[in-house]
C-alpha atoms as an extended CHARMM CRD file, in Angstrom:
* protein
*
       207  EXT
         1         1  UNK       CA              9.3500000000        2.9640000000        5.9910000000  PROA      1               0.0000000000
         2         2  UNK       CA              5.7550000000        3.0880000000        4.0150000000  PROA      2               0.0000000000
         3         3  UNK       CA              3.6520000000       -0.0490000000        4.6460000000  PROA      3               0.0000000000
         4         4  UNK       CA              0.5070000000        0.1900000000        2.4240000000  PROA      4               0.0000000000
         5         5  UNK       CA             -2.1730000000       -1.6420000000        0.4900000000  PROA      5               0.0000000000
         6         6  UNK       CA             -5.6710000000       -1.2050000000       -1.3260000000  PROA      6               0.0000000000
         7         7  UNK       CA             -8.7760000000       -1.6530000000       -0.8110000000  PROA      7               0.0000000000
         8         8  UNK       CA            -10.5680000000       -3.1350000000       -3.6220000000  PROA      8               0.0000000000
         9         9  UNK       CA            -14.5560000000       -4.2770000000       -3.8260000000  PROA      9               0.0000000000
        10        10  UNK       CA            -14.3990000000       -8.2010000000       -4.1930000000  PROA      10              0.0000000000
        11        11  UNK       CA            -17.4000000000       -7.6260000000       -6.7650000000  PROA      11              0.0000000000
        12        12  UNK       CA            -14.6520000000       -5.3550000000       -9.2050000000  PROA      12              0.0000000000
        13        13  UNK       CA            -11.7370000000       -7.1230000000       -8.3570000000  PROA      13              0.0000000000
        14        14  UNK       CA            -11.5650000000       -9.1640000000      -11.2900000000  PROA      14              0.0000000000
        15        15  UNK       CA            -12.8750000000       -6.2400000000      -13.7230000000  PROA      15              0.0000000000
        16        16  UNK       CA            -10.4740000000       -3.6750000000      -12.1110000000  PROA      16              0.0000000000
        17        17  UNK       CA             -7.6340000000       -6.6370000000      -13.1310000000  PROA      17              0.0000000000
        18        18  UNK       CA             -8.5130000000       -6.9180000000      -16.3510000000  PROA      18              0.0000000000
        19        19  UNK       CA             -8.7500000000       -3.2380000000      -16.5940000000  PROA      19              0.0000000000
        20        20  UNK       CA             -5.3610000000       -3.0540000000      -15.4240000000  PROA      20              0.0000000000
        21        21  UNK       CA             -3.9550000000       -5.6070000000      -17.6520000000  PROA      21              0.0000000000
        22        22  UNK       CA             -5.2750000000       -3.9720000000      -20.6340000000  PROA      22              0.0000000000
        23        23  UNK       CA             -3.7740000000       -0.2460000000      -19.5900000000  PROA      23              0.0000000000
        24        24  UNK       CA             -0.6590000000       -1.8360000000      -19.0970000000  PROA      24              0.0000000000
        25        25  UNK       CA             -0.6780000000       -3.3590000000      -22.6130000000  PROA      25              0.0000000000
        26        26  UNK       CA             -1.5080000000       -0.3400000000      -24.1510000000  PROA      26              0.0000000000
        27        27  UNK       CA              1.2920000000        1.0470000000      -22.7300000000  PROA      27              0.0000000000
        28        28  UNK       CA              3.6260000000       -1.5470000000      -23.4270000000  PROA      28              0.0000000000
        29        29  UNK       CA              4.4630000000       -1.9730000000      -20.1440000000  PROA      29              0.0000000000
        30        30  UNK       CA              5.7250000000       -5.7500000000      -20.5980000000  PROA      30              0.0000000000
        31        31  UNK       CA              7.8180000000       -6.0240000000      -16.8650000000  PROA      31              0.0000000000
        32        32  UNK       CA              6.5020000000       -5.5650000000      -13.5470000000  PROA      32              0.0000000000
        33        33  UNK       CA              5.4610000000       -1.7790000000      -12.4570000000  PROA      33              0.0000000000
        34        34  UNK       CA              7.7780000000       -0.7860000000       -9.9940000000  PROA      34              0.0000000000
        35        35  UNK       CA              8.2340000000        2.6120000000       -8.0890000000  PROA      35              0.0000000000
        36        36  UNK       CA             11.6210000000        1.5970000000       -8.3770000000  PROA      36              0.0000000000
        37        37  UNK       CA             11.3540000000        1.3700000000      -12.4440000000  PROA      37              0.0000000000
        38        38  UNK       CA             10.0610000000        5.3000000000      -12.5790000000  PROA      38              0.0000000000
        39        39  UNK       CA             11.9330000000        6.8450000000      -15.2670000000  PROA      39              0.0000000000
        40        40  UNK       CA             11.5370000000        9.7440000000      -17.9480000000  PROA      40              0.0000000000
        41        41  UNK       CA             10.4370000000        6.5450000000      -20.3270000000  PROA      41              0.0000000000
        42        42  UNK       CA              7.7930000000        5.2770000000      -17.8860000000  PROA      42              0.0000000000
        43        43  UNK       CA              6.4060000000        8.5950000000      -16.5150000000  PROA      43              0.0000000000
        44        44  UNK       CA              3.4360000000        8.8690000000      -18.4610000000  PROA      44              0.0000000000
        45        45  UNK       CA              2.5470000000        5.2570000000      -18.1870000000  PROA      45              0.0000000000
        46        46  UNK       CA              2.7920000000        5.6780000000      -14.5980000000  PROA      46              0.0000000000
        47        47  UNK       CA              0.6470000000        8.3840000000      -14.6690000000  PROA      47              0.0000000000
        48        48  UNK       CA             -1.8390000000        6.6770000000      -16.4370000000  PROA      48              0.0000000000
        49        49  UNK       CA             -1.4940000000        3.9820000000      -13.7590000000  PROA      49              0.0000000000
        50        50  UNK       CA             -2.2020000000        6.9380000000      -10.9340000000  PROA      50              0.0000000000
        51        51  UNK       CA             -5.1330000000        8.2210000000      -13.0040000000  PROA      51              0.0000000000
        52        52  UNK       CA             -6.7130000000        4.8100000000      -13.1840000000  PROA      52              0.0000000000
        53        53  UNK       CA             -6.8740000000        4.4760000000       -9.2230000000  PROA      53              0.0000000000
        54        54  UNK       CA             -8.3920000000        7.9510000000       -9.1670000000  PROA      54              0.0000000000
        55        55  UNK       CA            -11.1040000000        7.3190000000      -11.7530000000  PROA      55              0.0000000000
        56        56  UNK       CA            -11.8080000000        3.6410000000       -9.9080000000  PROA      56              0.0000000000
        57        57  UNK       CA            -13.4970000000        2.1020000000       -6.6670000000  PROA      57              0.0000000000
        58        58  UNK       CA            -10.2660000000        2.0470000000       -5.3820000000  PROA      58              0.0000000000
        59        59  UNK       CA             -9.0210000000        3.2350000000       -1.9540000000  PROA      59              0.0000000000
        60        60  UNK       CA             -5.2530000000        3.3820000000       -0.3650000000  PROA      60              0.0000000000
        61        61  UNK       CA             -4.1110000000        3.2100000000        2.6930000000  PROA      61              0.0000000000
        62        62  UNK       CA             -0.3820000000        3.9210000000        3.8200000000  PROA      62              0.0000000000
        63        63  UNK       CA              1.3130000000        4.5260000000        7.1190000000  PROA      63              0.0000000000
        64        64  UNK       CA              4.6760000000        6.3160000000        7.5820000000  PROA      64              0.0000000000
        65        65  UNK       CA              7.3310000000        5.1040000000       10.1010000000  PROA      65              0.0000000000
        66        66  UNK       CA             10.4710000000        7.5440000000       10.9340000000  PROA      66              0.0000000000
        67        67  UNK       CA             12.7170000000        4.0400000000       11.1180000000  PROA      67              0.0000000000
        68        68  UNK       CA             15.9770000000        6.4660000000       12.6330000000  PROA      68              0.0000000000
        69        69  UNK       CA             13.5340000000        6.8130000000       15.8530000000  PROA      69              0.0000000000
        70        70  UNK       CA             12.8640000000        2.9790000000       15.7060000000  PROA      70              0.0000000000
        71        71  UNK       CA             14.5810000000        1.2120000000       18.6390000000  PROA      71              0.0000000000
        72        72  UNK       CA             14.0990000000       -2.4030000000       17.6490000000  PROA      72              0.0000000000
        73        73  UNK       CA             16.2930000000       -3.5840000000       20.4420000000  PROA      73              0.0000000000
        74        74  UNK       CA             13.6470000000       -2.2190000000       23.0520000000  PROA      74              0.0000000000
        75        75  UNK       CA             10.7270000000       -3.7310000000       20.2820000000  PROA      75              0.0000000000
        76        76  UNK       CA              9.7780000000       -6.8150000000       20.0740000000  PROA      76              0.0000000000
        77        77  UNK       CA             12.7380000000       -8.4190000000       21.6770000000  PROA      77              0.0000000000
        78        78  UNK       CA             14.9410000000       -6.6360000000       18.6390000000  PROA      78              0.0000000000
        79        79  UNK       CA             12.9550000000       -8.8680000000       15.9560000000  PROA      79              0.0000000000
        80        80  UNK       CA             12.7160000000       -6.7760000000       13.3340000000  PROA      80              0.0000000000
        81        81  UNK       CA             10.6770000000       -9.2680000000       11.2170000000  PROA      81              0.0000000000
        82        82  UNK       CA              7.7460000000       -9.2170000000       13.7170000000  PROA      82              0.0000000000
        83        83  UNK       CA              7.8620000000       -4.9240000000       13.9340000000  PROA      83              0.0000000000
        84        84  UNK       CA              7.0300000000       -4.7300000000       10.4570000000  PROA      84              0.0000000000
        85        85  UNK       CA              4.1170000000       -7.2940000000       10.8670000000  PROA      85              0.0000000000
        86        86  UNK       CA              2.9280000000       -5.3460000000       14.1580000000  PROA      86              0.0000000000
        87        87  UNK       CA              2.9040000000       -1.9890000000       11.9700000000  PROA      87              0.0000000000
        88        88  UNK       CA              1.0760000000       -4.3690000000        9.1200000000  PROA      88              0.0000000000
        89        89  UNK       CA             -1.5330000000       -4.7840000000       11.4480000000  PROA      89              0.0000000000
        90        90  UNK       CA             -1.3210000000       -1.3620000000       12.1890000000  PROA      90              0.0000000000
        91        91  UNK       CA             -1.9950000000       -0.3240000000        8.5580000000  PROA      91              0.0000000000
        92        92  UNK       CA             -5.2250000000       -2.8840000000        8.2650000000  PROA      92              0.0000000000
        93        93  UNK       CA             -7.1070000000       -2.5770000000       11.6030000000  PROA      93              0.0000000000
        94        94  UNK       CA             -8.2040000000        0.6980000000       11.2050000000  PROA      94              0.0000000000
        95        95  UNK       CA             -9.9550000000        0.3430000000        7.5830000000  PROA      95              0.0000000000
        96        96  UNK       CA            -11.4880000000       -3.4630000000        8.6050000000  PROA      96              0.0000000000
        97        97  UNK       CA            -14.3470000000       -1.5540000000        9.9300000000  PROA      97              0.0000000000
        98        98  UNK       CA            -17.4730000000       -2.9750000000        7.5480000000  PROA      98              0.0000000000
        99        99  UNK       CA            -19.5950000000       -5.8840000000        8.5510000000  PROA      99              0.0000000000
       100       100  UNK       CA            -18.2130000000       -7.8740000000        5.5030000000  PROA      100             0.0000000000
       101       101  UNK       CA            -15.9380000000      -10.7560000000        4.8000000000  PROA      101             0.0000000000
       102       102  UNK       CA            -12.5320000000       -9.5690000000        4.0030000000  PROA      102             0.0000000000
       103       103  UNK       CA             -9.7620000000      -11.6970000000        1.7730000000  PROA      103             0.0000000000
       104       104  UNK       CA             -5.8790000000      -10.3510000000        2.4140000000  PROA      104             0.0000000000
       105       105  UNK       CA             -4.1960000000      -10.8830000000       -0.5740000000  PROA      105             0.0000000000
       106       106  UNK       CA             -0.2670000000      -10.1680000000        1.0620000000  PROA      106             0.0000000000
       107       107  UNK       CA              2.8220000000       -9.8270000000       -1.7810000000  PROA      107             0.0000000000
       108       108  UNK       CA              5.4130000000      -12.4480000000       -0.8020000000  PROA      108             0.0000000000
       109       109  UNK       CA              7.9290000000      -11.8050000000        1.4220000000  PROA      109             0.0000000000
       110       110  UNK       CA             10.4980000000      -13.8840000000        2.6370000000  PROA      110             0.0000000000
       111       111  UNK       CA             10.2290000000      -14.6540000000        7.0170000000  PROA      111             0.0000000000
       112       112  UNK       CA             12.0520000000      -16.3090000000        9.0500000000  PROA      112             0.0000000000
       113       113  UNK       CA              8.9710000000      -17.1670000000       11.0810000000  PROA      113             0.0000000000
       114       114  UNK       CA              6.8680000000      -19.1930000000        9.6170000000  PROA      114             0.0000000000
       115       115  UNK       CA              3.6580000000      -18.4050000000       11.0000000000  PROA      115             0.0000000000
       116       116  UNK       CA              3.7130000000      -14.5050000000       10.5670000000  PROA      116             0.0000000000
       117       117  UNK       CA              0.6650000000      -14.4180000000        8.5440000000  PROA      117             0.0000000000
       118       118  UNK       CA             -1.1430000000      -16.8370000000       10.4220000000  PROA      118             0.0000000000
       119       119  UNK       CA             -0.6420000000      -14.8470000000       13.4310000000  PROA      119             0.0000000000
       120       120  UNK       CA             -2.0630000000      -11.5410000000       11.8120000000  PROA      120             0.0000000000
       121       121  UNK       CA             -5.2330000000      -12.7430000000       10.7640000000  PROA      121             0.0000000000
       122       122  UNK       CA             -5.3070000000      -13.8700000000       14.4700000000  PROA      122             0.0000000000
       123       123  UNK       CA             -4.7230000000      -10.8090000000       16.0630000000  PROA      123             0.0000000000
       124       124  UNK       CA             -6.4350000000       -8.8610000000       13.1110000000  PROA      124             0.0000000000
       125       125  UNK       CA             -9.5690000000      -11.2900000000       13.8370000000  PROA      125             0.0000000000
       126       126  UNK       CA             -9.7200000000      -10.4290000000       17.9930000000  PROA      126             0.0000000000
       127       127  UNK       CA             -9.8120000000       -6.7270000000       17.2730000000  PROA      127             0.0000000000
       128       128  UNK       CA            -12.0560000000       -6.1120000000       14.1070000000  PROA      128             0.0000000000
       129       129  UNK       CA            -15.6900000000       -5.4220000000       14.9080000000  PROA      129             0.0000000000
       130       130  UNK       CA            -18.2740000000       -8.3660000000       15.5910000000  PROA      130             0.0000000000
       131       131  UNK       CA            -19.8120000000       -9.4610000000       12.1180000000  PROA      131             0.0000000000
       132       132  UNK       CA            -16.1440000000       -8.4140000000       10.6040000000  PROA      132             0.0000000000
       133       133  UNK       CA            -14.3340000000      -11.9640000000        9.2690000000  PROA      133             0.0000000000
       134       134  UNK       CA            -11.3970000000      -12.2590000000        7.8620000000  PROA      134             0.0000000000
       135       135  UNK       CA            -12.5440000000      -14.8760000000        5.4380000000  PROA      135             0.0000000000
       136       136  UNK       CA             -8.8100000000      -15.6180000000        4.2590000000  PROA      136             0.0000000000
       137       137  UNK       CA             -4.9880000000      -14.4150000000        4.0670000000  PROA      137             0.0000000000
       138       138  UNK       CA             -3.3080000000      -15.4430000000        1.0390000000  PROA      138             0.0000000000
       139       139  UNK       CA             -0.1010000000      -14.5350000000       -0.5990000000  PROA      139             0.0000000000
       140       140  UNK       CA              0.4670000000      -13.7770000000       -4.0900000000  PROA      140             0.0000000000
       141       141  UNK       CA              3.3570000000      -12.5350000000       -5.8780000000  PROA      141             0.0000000000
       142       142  UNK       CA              3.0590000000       -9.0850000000       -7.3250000000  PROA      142             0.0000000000
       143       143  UNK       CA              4.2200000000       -9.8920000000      -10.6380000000  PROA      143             0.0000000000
       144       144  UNK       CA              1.3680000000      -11.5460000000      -11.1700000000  PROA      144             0.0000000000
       145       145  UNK       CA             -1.2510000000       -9.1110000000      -10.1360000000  PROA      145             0.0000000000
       146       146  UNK       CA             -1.5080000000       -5.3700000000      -11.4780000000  PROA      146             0.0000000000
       147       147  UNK       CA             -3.1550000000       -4.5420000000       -8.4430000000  PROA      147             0.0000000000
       148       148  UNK       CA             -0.4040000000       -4.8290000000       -6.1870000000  PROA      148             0.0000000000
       149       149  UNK       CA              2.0460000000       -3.4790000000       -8.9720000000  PROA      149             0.0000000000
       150       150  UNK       CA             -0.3390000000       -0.4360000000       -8.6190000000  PROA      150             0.0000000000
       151       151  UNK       CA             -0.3210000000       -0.5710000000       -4.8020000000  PROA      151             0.0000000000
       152       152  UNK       CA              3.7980000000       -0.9600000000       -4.8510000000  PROA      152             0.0000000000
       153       153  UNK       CA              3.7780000000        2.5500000000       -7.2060000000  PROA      153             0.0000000000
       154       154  UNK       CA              1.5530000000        3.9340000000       -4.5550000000  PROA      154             0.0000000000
       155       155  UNK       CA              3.0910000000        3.2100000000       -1.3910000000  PROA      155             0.0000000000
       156       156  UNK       CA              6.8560000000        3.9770000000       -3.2230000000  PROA      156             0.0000000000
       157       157  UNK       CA              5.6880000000        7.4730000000       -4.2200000000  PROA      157             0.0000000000
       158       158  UNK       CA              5.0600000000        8.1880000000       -0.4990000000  PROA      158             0.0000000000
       159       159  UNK       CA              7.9270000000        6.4480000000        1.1310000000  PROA      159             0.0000000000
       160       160  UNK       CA             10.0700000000        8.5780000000       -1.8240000000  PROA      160             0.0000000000
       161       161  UNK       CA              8.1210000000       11.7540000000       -1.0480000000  PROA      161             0.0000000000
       162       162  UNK       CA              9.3190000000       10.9000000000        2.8940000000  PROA      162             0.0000000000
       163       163  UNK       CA             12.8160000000       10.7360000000        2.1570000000  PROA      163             0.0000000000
       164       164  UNK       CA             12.8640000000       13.7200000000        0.1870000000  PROA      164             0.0000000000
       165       165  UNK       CA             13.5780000000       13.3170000000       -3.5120000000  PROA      165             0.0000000000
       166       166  UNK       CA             15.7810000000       15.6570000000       -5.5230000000  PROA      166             0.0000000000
       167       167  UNK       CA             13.5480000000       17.7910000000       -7.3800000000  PROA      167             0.0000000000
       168       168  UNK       CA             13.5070000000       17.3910000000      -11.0980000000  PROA      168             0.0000000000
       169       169  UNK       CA             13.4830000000       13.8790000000      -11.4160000000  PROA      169             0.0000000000
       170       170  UNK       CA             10.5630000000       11.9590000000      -13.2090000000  PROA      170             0.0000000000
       171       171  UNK       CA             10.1250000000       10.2580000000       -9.5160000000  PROA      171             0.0000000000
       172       172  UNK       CA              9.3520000000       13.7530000000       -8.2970000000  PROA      172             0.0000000000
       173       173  UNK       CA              7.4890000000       14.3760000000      -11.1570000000  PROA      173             0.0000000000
       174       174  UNK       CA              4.8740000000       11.4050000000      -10.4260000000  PROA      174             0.0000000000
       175       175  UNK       CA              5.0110000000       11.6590000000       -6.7690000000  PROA      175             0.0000000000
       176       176  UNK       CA              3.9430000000       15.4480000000       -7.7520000000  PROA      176             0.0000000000
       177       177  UNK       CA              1.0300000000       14.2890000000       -9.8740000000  PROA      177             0.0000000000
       178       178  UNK       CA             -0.1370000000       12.0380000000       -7.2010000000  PROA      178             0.0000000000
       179       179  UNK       CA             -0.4110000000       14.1890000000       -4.4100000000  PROA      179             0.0000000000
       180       180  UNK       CA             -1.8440000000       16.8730000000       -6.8600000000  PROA      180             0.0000000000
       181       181  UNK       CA             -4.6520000000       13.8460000000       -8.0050000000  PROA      181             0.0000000000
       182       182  UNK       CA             -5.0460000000       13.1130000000       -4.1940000000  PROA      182             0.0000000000
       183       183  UNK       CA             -5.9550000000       17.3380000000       -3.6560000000  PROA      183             0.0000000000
       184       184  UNK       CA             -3.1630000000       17.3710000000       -1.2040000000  PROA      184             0.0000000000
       185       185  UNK       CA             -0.3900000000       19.7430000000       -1.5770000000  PROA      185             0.0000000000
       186       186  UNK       CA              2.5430000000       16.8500000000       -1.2520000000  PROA      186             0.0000000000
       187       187  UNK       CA              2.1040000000       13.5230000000       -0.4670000000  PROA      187             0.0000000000
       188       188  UNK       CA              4.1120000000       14.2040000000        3.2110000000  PROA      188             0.0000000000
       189       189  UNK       CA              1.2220000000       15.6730000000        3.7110000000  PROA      189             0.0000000000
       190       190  UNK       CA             -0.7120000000       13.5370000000        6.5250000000  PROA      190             0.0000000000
       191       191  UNK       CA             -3.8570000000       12.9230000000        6.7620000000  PROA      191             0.0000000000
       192       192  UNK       CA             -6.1970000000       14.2220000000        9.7360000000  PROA      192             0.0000000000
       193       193  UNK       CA             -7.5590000000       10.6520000000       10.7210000000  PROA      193             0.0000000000
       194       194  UNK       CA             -6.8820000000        7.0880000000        9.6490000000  PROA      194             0.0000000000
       195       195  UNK       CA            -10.8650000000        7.3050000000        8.8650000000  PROA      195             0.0000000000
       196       196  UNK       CA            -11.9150000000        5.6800000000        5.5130000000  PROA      196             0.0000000000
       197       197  UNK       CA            -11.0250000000        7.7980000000        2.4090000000  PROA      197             0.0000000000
       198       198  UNK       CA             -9.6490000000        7.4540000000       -1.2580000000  PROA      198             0.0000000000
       199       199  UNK       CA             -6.4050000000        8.2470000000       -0.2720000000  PROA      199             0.0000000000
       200       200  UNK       CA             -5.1130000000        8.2290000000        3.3650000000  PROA      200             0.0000000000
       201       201  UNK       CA             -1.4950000000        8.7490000000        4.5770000000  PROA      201             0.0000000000
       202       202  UNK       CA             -1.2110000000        8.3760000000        8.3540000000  PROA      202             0.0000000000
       203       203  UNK       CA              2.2010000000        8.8190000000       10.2400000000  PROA      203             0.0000000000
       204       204  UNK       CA              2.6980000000        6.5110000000       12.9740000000  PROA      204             0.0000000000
       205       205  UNK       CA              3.5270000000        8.4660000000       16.4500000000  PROA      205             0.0000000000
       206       206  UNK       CA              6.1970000000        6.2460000000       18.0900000000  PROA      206             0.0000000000
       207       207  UNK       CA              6.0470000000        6.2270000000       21.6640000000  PROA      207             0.0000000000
């Protein structure tokens, strides 16, 4: 499991969308970008898409969970639901550092509990630094926002690169470029710290 986001200046956020917008346009990319949608037809769209993170004030964050050494009968009482929301937080606290507003912009998901986000900016707002807020949590659909769509090819490439790919395919292919973009030799390649950086992959050590 690969739980990711990015991290985008509020300032560029609506420049760095209309950026986006326009790149997928010229590419003709009329449906949603999806990792899942990578194909021989798509690659160098998607590529384009990777380039534009690198060449932006843009920053990713992703954290790796080996789910066959998950026991989610001994965690969290077996809800599953609320582990993926604990390793959520997970993902976020370390990079809320800054003494700045922050707005979480979550893609919809469908819960069973209905308070699930309200509860992590909770427990996100007890453990971030004093003069850290969380100014708001909001949910959006990723259809509707190339940044996510950009953060879903992201966070797929890794999870793929996890699960190891059959060589060959155009999903190898991108995941390829994007570790090579990253200056990492593969993207299961983990990263020394969950410090601040363009592009951090950090594998959760279950206990």
């Amino acid at each position: 499991m690969a739980i990711g986001g990015l991290w985008v200046p509020t300032s560029q956020k609506k420049v760095i969308n209309q950026e986006l917008r326009a790149l997928l346009q010229q590419h003709r990319l009329g449906s949603e970008v999806k990792w899942s949608k990578t194909s021989r037809l798509r690659l160098n769209a998607y590529k384009a898409l990777a380039d534009f993170f690198f060449s932006h004030d843009l920053s990713f964050r992703v954290i790796v969970v080996e789910q066959a050494k998950l026991k989610y009968d001994e965690f969290k009482d077996g809800d599953e639901e609320l582990g993926f929301y604990t390793f959520y937080y997970e993902m976020l606290i370390k990079w809320l550092k800054e003494p700045v507003p922050y707005n979480l912009l979550l893609d919809f998901k469908e819960n069973r509990g209905a308070n699930h986000y309200q509860v992590l900016k909770q427990c996100l707002q007890k453990k971030i630094p004093a003069g850290t807020t969380i100014k708001g949590v909001n949910i959006i659909h990723s259809e509707e926002s190339p940044i996510a769509q950009l953060a879903d090819l992201l966070i797929g490439a890794v999870a793929a690169s996890w699960c190891e790919m059959s060589a060959g395919t155009p999903k190898a292919e991108l995941a390829a470029y994007i570790a090579q973009k990253a200056g990492k030799p593969s993207l299961r390649h983990e990263s020394l710290s969950p410090a601040f950086t363009k592009f951090n992959i950090f594998k959760i050590a279950l206990q």
